[in-house]
N, C-alpha and C positions, 0 to 999 in steps of 0.2 A: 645663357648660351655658352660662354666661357666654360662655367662650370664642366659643361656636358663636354666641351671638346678635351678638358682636360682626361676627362672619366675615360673618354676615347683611347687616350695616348696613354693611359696606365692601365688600360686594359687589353690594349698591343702586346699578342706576342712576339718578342723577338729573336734575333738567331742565339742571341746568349742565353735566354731565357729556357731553349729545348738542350735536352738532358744529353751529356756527352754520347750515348752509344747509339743516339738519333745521329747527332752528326758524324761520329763515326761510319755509319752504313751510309751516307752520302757521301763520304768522301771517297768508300771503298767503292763506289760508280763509278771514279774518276779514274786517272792515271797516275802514275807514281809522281811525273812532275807537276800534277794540279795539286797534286792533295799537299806536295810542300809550299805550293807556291802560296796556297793556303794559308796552311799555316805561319807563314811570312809576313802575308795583311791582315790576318784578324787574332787577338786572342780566342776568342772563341775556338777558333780550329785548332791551338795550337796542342792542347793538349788531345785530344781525338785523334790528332793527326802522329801520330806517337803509339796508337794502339795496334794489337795483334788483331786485331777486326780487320784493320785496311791495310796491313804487310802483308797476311794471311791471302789475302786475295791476290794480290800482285804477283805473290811468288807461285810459280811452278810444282805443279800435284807429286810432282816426284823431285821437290827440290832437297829432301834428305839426303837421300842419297847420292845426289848431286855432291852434297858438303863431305859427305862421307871421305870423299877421294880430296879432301883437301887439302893433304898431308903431300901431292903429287898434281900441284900446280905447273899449269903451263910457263915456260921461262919467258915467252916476249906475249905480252899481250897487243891485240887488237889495237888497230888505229895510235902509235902511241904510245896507251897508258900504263900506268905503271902502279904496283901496289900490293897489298900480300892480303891471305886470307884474312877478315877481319870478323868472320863470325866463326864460330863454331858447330858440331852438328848438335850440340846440346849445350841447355844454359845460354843461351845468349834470346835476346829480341826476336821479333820476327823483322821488323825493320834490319835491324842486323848483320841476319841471315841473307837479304835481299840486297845490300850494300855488298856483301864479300862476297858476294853471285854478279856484280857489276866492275867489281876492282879488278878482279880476275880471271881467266878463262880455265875454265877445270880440264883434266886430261880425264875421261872414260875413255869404254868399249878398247881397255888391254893399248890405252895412249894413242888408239888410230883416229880420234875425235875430239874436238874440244868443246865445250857450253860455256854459256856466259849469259847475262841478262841484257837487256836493252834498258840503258838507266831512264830512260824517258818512257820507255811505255811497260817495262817488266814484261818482254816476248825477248822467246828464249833467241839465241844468235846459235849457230851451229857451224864447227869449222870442220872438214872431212881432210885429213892427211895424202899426201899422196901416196901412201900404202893402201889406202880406200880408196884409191881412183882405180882403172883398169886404161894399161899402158901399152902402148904397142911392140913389142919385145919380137921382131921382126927377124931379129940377128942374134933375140937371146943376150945373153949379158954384155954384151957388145953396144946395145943402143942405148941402155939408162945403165946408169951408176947412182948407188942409193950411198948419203955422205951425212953425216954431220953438218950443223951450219947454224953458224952464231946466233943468228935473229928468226931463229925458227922453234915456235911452239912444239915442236915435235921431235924424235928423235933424232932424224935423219928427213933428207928431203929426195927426191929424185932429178938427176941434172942429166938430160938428152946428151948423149958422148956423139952418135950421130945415127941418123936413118932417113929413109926419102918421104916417105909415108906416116904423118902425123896426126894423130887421131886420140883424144882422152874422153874418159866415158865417167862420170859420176852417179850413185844412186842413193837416197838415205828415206827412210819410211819418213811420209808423214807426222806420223805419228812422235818424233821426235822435233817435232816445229809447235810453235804455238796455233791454235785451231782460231780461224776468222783473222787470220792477219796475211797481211801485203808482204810479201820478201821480193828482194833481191838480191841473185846469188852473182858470186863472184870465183874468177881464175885469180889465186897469190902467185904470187912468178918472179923471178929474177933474171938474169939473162950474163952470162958470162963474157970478159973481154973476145975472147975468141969466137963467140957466135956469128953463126950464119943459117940464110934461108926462112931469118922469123920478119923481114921487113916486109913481102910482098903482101898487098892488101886481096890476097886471096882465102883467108882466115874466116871461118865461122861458127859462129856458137850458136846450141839449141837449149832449149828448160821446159820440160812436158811435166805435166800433173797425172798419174795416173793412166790414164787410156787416151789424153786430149791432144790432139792435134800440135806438136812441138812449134813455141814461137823461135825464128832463126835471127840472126845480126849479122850483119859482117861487122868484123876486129880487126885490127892489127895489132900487134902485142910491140912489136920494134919498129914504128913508124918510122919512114926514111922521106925526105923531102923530094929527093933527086927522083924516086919511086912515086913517091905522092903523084908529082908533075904528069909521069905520068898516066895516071888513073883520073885525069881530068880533076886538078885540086882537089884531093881528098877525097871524090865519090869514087865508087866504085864502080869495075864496070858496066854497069845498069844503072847508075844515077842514085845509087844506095850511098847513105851516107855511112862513113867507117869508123866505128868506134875505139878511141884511143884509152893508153892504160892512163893510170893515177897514180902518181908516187905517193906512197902513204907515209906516215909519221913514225912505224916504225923500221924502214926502209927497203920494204916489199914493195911492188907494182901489184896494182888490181886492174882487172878490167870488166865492165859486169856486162854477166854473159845473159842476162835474161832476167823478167819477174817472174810472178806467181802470186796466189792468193788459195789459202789452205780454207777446207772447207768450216763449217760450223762446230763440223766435230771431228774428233778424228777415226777415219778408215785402216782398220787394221788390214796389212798385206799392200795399201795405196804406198805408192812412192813419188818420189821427185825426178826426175831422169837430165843428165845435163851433159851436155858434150861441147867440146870443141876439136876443131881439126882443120886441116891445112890443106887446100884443095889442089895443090899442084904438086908432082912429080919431081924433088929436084932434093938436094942434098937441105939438110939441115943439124945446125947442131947449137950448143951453149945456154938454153933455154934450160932452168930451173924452176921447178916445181914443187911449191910450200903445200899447197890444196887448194880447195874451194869452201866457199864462207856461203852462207845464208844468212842476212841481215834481213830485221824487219825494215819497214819503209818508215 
């Protein structure tokens, strides 16, 4: 009986035992942080997990051309980080390629756009400029002034000089998002010492898919305590609760205006539709405008 249970256990297949480009297409099921973490605890995956089998899937159908424009990287990256092209669009890995799609944020579509990866799941991030928003120009060059600014991926940003009536409209095809993924998209914003009229919690943002039905928030971008008090702690007037910005790491406020979940595939002509705007009549002004971001979840 011995015998036979030995026969058993040398006749066990096991995972080191299946041929690397087996476990290669299993890891390429995963996600880009499964397949390292993988390779972390076993050798067996370690080499597999190194292959153009399982980068190849991560990365983005049109991530050549992505790289292409590498040469015209964004100056402040996302949340933070910091870091330079580290692939090239030729000659290099496709692991690589998929790391300096994660290090940096590329400048397309003529710098009105930024792309970047999501290092955890490889879904694309999108940042739309505010040359790519639609502004309310009420007074004509009188109510925005487009400027340079340090900590801005973009050329130039737009800073509210002043107008009563506050309204910003975003749109990016589908089709420039990753397909079967959760986003949440966000307002970048700064707010100037001199601002006024962005504290009152009568602010609200929408995120529609297409032809569906727009989900709405209320925000406030410049929460004021003395203000809060009065909107019953922090609800708003109907008992809604109001959503506050986030200072980020690299020292933009965000505040997110809504989700979404893209379809299975992608809809040529579908879009993203997003707005925010200011429900009351009254002056405002100091509010700086970096864009809006689409993050996966």
């Amino acid at each position: 009986m011995a015998m036979a249970t030995a026969a058993t256990e040398e006749d066990r297949t096991r995972l080191c035992d299946l041929p690397e480009a087996c476990v290669a297409h299993v890891l390429a099921l995963t996600s880009p942080r499964d397949a390292c973490r993988c390779a972390a605890v076993s050798p067996c995956f370690r080499d597999a997990a190194e292959s153009d089998v399982i980068w190849a899937r991560f990365l983005p159908l049109d991530y050549r051309a992505i790289l292409q424009l590498h040469q015209a990287p964004a100056r402040r990256l996302p949340l933070s980080r910091s870091g330079s092209m580290a692939a090239s669009p030729s000659g290099s890995s496709k692991k690589e390629a998929f790391l300096g799609l994660t290090d940096v944020a590329v400048l397309v579509e003529d710098g009105g756009m930024a792309v970047w990866l999501a290092r955890g799941s490889g879904a694309k991030c999108v940042a739309l400029s505010a040359r790519r928003l639609s502004l309310p120009w009420e007074d004509g060059e009188f109510s925005w002034r487009w400027t340079p600014h340090p900590l801005s991926r973009f050329a130039d940003v737009a800073q509210l000089v002043d107008c009563m009536c506050l309204d910003i409209y975003g749109r990016l095809p589908t089709t420039a998002l990753t397909p079967a993924t959760a986003y949440a998209t966000y307002l970048v914003f700064a707010t100037t010492d001199a601002h006024r009229g962005l504290s009152f919690p009568d602010q609200e943002t929408t995120v529609s898919l297409g032809g569906s039905a727009p989900s709405r928030h209320t925000v406030c971008i410049r929460p004021d305590t003395a203000e809060a008090r009065r909107f019953r702690g922090g609800k708003g007037a109907h008992g809604v609760d109001v959503r506050g910005p986030v200072l980020r790491g690299d020292g933009w406020w965000e505040i997110e205006m809504g989700r979404l979940r893209t379809g299975n595939e992608a809809v040529v002509g579908e879009e993203v539709a997003v707005s925010f705007e200011m429900l009351g009549w009254y002056p405002k002004r100091g509010l700086v405008v970096e864009g809006v971001e689409f993050r996966p979840l």
